[in-house]
C-alpha positions in Angstrom: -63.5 118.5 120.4 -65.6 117.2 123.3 -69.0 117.5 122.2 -71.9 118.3 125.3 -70.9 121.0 127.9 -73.0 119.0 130.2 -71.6 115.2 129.1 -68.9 113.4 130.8 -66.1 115.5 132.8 -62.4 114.2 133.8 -63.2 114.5 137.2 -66.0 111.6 137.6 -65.1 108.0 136.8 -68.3 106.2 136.4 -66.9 102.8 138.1 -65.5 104.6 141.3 -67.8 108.4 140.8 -66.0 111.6 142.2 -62.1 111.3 141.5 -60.6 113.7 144.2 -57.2 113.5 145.1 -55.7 113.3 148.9 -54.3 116.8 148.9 -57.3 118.5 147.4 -58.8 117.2 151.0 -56.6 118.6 152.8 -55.7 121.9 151.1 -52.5 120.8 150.1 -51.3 119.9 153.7 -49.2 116.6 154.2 -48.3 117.1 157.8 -50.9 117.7 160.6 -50.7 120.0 162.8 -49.2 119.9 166.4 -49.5 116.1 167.3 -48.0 113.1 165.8 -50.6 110.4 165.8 -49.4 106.9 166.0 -51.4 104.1 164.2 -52.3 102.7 167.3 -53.3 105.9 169.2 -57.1 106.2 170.2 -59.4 108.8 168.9 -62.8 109.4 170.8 -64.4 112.9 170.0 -65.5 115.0 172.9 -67.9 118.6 173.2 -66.5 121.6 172.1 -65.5 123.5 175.4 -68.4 126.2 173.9 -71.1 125.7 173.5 -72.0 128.3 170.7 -68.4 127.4 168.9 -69.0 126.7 165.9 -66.0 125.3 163.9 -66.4 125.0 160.2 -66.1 121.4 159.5 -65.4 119.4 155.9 -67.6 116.4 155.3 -64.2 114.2 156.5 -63.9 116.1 159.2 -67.7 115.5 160.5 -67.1 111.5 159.4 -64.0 111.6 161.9 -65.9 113.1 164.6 -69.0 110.5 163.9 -67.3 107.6 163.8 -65.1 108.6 167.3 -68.0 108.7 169.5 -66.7 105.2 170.1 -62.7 105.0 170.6 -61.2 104.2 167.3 -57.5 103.8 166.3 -56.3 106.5 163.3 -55.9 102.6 161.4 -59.4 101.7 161.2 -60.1 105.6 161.0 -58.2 105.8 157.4 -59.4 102.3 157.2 -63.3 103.0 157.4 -63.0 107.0 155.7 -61.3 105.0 152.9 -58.8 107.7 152.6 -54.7 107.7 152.7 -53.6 107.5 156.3 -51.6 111.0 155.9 -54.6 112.8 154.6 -56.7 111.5 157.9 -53.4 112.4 160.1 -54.1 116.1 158.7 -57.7 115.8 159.2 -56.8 114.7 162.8 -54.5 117.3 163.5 -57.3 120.1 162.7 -59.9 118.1 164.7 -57.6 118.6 167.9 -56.8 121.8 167.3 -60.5 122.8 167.1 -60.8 120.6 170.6 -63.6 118.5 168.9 -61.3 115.1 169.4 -58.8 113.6 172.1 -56.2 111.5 171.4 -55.0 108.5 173.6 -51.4 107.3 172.7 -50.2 103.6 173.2 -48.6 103.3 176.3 -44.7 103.2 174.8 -42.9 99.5 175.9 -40.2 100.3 178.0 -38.4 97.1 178.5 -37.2 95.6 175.1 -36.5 91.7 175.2 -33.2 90.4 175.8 -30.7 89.2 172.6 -30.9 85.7 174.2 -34.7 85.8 174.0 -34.9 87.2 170.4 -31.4 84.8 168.9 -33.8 81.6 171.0 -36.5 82.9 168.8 -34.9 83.4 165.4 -33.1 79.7 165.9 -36.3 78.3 166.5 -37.8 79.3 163.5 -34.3 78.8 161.2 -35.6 74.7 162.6 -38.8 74.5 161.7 
């Protein structure tokens, strides 16, 4: 039997507090939608395009959009929000849906380096 109604609960973890798991976050939801979001890609939030819209927002969501006023990479977004980086590519993917963030992808490299360049490379380091 557990004893007080009001004691202890599974859910709370005195050492690390709320327990919630990634999916609960999300609603179950492990791939965002539309857009893809590289590690590297930039996020800076921008203004709803109305200005009475008024999207309903979770507590991560309102975190994302505080912490992109400045450009930030999805990395140091899951990084700072503490949270898996699938959950915050969900929580990205609503975000620009709603219009409330645009995304800046990393210019993609279109010249890869030669086989002489990369065999010079790996015999260098088979010397050292």
């Amino acid at each position: 039997m557990r004893g007080d109604p009001a004691g202890p609960h599974d859910w709370l973890d005195s050492d690390a507090g709320p327990v919630v798991r990634p999916y609960a976050v999300t609603g179950g939801r492990v791939q965002p939608t539309g857009a893809t979001f590289d590690l590297l890609a930039f996020v800076v939030a921008k203004a709803p395009e109305g200005a009475d819209s008024e999207v309903p927002l979770q507590p991560e969501h309102r975190r994302i959009v505080g912490l992109a006023q400045q450009p930030v990479s999805v990395a140091d977004l899951a990084a700072d929000l503490d949270l898996a980086l699938g959950v915050v590519r969900v929580l990205l993917g609503d975000l620009l849906a709603a219009g409330l963030i645009a995304l800046y992808e990393p210019p993609a490299s279109a010249a890869h380096p030669h086989d002489d360049i990369l065999k010079a490379v790996v015999n260098g380091l088979r010397a050292l």
